[in-house]
C-alpha positions as CSV (number, residue, x, y, z in Angstrom):
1,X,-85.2,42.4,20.3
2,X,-84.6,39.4,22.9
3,X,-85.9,36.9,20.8
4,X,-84.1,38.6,17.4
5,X,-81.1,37.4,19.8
6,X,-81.7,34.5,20.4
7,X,-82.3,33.1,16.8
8,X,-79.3,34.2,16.1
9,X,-77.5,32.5,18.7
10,X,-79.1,28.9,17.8
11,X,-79.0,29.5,14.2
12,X,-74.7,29.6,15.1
13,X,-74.9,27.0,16.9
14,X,-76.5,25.0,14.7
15,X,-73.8,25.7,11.9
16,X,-70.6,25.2,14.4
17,X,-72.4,21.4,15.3
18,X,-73.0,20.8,11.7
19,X,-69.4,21.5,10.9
20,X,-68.0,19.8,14.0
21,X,-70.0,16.9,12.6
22,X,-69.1,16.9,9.8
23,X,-65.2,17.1,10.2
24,X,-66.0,14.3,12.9
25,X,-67.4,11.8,9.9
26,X,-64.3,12.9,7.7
27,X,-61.8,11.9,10.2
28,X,-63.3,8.8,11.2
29,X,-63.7,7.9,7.2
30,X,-60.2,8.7,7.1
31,X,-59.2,6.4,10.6
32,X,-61.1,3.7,9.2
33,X,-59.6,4.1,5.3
34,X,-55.9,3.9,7.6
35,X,-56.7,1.0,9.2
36,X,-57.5,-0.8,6.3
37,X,-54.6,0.2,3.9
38,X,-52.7,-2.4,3.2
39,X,-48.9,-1.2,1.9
40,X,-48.2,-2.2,-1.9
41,X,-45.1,-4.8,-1.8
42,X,-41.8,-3.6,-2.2
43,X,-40.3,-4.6,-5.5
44,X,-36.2,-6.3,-4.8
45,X,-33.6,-8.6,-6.4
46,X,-32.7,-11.5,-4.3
47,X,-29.1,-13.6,-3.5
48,X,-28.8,-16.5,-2.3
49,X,-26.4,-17.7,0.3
50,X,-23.8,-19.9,-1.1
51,X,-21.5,-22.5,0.6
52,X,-17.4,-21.0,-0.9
53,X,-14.5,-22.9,-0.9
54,X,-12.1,-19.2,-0.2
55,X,-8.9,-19.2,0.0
56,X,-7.1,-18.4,2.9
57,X,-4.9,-15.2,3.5
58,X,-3.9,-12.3,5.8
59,X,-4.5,-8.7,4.7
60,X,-2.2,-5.9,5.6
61,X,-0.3,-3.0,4.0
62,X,2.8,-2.2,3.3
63,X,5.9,0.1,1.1
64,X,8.1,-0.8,-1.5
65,X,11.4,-0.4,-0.6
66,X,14.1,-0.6,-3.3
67,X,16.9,-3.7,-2.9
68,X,19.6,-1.6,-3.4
69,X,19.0,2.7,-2.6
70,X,21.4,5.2,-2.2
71,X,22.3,8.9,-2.2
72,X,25.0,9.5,-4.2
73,X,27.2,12.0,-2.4
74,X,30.7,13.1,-3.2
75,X,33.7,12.5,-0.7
76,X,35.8,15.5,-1.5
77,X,35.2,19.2,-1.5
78,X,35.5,20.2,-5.5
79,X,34.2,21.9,-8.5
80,X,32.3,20.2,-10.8
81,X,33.6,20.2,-14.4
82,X,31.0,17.0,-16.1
83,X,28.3,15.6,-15.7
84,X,27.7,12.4,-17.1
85,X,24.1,11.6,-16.9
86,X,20.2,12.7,-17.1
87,X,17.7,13.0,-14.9
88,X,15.8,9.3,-14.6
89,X,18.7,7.6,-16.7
90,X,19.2,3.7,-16.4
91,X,22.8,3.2,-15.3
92,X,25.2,0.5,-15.2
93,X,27.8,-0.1,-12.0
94,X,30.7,2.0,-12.7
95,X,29.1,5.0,-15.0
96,X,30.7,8.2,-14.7
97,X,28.1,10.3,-12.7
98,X,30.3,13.6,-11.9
99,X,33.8,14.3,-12.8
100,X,35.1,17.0,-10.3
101,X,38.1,19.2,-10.8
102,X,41.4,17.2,-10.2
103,X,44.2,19.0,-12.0
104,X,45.5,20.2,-9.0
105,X,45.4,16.6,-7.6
106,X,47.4,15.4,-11.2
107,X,49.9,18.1,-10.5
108,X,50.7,17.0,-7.1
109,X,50.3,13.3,-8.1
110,X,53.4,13.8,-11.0
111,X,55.4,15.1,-8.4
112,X,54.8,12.7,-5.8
113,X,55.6,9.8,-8.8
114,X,59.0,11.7,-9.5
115,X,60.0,11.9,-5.7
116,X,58.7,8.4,-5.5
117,X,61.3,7.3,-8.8
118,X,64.4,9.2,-6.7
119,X,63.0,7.1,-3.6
120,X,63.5,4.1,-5.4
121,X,66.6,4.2,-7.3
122,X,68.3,5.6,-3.9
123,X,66.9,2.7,-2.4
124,X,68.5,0.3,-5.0
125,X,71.6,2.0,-5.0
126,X,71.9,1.6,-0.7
127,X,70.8,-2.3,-1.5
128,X,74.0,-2.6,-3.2
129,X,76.4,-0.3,-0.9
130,X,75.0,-2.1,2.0
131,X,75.5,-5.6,0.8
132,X,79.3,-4.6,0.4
133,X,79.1,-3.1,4.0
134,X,80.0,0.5,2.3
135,X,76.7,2.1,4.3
136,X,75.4,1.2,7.7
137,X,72.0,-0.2,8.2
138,X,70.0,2.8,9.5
139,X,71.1,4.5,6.2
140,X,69.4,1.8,4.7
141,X,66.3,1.6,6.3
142,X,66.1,5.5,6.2
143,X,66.0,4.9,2.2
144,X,63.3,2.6,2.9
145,X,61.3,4.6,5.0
146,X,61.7,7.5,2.5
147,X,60.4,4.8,-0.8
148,X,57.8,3.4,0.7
149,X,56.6,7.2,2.5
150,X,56.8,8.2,-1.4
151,X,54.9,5.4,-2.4
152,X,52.3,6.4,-0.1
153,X,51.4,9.9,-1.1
154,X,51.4,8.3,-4.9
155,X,48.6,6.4,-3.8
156,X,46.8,8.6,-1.9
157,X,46.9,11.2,-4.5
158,X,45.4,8.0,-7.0
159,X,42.5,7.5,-4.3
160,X,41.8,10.8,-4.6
161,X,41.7,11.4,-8.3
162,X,39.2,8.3,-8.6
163,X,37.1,9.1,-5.7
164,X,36.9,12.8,-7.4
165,X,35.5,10.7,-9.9
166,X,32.1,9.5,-9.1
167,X,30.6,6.3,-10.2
168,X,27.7,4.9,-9.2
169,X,28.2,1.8,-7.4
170,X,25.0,-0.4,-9.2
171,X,22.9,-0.6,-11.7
172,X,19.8,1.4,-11.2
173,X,17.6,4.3,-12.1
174,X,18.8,8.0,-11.3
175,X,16.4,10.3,-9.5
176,X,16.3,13.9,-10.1
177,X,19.8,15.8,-10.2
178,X,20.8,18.2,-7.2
179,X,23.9,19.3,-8.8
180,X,24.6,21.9,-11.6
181,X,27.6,21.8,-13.9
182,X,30.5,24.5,-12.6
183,X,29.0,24.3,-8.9
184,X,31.5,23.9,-6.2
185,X,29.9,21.0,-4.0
186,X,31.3,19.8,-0.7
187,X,32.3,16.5,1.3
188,X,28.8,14.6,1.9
189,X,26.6,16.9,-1.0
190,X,23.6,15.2,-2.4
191,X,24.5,14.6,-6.0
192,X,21.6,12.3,-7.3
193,X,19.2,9.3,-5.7
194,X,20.4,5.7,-7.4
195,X,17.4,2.9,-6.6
196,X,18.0,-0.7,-8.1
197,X,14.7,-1.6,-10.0
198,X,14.4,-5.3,-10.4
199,X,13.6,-7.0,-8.0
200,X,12.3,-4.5,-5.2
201,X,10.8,-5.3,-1.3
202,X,7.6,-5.2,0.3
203,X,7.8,-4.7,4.0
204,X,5.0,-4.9,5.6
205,X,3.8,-5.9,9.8
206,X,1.5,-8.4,10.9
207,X,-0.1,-8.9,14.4
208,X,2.3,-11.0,16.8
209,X,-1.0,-13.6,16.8
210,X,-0.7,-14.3,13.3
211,X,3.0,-14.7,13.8
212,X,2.9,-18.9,13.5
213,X,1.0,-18.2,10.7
214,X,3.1,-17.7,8.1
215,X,6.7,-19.3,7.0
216,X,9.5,-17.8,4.6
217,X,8.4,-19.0,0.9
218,X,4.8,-18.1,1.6
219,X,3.5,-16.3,-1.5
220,X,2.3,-12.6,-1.3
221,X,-0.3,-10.7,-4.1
222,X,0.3,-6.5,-4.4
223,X,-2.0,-4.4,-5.3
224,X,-1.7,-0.7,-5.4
225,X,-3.7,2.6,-6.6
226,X,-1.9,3.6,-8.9
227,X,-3.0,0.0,-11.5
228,X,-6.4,-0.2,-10.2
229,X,-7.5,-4.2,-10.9
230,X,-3.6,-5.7,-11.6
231,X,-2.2,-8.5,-8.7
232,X,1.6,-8.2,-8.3
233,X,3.2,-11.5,-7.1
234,X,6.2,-12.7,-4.6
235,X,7.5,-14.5,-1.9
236,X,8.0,-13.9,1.5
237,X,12.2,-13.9,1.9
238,X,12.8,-12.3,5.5
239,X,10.8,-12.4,9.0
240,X,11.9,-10.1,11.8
241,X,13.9,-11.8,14.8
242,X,12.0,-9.4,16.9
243,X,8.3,-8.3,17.9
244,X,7.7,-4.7,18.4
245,X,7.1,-4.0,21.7
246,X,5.1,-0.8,20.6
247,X,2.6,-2.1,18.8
248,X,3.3,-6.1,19.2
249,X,3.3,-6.8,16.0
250,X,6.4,-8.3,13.2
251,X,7.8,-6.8,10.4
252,X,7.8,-9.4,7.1
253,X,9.5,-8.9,4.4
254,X,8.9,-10.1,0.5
255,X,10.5,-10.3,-2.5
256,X,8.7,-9.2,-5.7
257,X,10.2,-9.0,-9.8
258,X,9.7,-5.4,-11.1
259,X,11.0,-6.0,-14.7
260,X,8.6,-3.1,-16.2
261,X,9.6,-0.9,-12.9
262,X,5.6,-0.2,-11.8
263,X,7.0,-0.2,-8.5
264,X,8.8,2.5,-7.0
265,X,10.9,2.3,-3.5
266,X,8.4,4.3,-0.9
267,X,4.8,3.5,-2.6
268,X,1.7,2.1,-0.7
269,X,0.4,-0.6,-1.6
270,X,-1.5,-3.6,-0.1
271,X,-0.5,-7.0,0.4
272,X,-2.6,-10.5,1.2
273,X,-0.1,-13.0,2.5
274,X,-1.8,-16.4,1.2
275,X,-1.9,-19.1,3.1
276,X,-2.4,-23.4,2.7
277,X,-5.6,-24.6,2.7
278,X,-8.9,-23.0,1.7
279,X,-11.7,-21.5,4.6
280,X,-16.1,-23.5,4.0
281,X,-17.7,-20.1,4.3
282,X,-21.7,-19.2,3.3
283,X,-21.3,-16.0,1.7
284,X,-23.7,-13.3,0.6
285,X,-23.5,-10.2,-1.3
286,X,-22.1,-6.8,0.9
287,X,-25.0,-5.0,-0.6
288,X,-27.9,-7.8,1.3
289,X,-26.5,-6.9,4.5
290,X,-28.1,-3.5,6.6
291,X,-25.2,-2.5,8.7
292,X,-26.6,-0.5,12.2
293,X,-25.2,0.3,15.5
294,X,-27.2,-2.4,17.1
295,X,-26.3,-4.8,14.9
296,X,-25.9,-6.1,11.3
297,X,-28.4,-7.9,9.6
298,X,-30.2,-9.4,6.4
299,X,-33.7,-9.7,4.8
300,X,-34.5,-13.4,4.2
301,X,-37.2,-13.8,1.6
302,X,-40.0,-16.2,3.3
303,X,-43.6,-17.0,2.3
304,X,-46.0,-14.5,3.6
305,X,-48.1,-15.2,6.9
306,X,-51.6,-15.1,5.3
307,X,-50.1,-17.7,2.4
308,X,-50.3,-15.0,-0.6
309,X,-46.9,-13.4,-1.8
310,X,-43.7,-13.3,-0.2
311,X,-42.6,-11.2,2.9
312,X,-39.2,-10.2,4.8
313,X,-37.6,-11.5,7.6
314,X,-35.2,-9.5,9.4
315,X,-32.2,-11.7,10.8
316,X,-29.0,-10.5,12.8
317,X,-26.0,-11.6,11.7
318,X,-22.1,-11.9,12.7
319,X,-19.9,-11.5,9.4
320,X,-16.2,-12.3,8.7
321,X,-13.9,-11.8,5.9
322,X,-14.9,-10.0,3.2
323,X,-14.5,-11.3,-0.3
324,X,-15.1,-8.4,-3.6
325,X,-18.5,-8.3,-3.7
326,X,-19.0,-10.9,-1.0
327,X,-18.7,-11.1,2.3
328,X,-19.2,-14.6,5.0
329,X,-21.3,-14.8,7.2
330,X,-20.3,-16.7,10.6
331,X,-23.8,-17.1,12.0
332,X,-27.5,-16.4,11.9
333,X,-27.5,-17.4,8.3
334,X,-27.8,-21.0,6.2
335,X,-26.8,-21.6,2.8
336,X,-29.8,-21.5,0.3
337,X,-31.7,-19.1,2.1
338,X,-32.7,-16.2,0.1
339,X,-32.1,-12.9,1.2
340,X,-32.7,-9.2,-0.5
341,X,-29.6,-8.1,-2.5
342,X,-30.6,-4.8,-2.9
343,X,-31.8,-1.5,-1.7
344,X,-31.3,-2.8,2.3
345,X,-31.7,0.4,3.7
346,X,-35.6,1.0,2.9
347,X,-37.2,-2.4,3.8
348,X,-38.5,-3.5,7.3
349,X,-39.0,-6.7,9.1
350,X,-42.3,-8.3,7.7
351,X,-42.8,-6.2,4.8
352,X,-44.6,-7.8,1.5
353,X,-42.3,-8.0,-1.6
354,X,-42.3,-8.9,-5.3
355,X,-38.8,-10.4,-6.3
356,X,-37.7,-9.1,-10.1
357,X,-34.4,-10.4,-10.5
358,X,-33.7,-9.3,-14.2
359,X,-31.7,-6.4,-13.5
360,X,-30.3,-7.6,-10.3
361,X,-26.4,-6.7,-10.5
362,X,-23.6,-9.6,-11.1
363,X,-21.2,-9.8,-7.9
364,X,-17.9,-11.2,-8.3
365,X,-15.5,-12.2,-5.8
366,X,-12.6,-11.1,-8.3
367,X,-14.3,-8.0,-10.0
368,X,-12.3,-6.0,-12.3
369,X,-12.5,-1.9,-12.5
370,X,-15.1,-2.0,-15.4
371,X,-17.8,-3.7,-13.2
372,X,-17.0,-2.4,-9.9
């Protein structure tokens, strides 16, 4: 029965060192298979980095505020009885916007005109008795006092009627109308927005630094969402006398034409303030550049170590402006050196590569909407 036993026992042991032995070869086939794999090279497109003549400018942003803007508002407490325009009309200066009630105002104003006719011929008639010494002076001058009082409420009943009458006070485009026809509206009442069109501001703030930079008659380019890929045009017109001691910085002011009125006063838009001269940068595409918390950097495309195929070489970088698909690079790269243009994010320092630049993308330093 002992012995019975102890068969058994070896005969187990046996098996668990076979199978122990056997895992051991597999997983040092598999250590030695590891250490001799050699990665298969990582296909990329390539740029170059180029020596660029770029043209110098500032970048900030800005709102378009309209030349000429205002409320229309009526001056008198009265009851609307016309309204002479629609909602996003072009007006001239001096349209009829509102006509308010004024036949009270016409009433009084014929009654004043009478009282100011009796004023007058009394006054004629004490000319006369005076210059023959018939009335005294102070009779006179009370008939004076009494024309030229009747004279006055004449004309302020006149200043009334017209001010009852609201024009709008320059050409421009009407907003939306806050007024209905019968509505009694009072003294200081929105009655409609009035913005002149053509031509229309930019203001806009630059840092105080950049202050000696830039002179009135320096040309400005727009651009704005809402025409994705069009460049507006004008001219700086006004600098601020003052910094702001908030954020130390000065407000500009330019001067753009707005004939087809794609501008409208409060929009965002961006603005590049171009300046003399042109910046020798070495540019490369935005896409060749990994950007990390420890630093930026490119892939430079060098011959291999062993002298078969091509490897990477990681290489940090300081960048500058950045260009449409470009952007400069201020150090740790040459112009003509090669570096991987695309798919950054999934290469590492010293790995092999096959360069296929046939579908490599075309970067622009202007590109339109189509290609972006």
């Amino acid at each position: 029965m002992k012995k019975r036993i102890a068969l058994t026992f070896l005969g187990l042991l046996i098996i668990i060192f076979g199978l122990g032995g056997i895992k051991a070869l597999q997983i040092m086939i598999m250590v030695e298979a590891g250490e001799n794999f050699v990665m298969p090279p990582e296909t990329i497109t390539t740029a170059t980095a180029t020596n660029e003549s770029w043209r110098r400018g500032i970048s900030s942003v800005g709102s378009v505020e309209s030349v000429q803007g205002v409320v229309v508002t009526a001056e008198y407490t009265g009851k609307i009885v016309r309204i002479g325009f629609e909602p996003g009309d072009t007006v001239s200066k001096g349209t009829v916007l509102v006509q308010q009630d004024i036949s009270i105002e016409q009433a009084q104003l014929r009654s004043a005109e009478s009282s100011a006719k009796l004023a007058k011929i009394n006054l004629d008639r004490m000319t006369k008795l005076q210059e023959r010494t018939v009335v005294s002076q102070s009779e006179l001058d009370q008939a004076v006092a009494t024309y030229d009082e009747s004279s006055a409420r004449v004309d302020e009943l006149k200043a009334i009627i017209r001010k009852k009458t609201v024009r709008a006070p320059f050409s421009g485009r009407l907003g939306l109308r806050e007024v209905n026809l019968g509505e009694v509206i009072n003294e200081g009442q929105p009655i409609v927005n009035l913005q002149s069109m053509d031509p229309v501001y930019v203001n806009f703030s630059l840092p105080q630094q950049e202050l000696p930079k830039v002179a009135i008659g320096y040309d400005v380019e727009i651009t704005t969402d809402a025409f994705p890929g069009r460049i507006m045009t004008g001219k700086i017109t006004a600098i601020d006398s003052q910094i702001d001691s908030a954020t130390r910085s000065v407000r500009v002011q330019a001067t753009l034409p707005n004939s087809d009125e794609a501008l409208r006063s409060g929009m965002f838009v961006k603005v590049t303030t171009i300046l003399p001269g042109e910046n020798q940068v070495v540019a490369v595409p935005i896409t060749a550049v990994l950007n990390a918390p420890f630093g930026d950097q490119v892939f430079i495309v060098e011959d291999a170590a062993e002298g078969e195929g091509q490897a990477l070489r990681a290489q940090f970088v300081r960048l500058g402006e950045k260009r449409g698909d470009f952007v400069s690079v201020l150090s740790g790269l040459q112009a003509g050196e090669v570096a991987a243009s695309t798919g950054v994010f999934k290469l590492r320092n010293g790995q092999a590569v096959v360069v296929k630049n046939e579908f490599a993308p075309e970067f622009e330093t202007e590109p339109t909407p189509e290609n972006q």
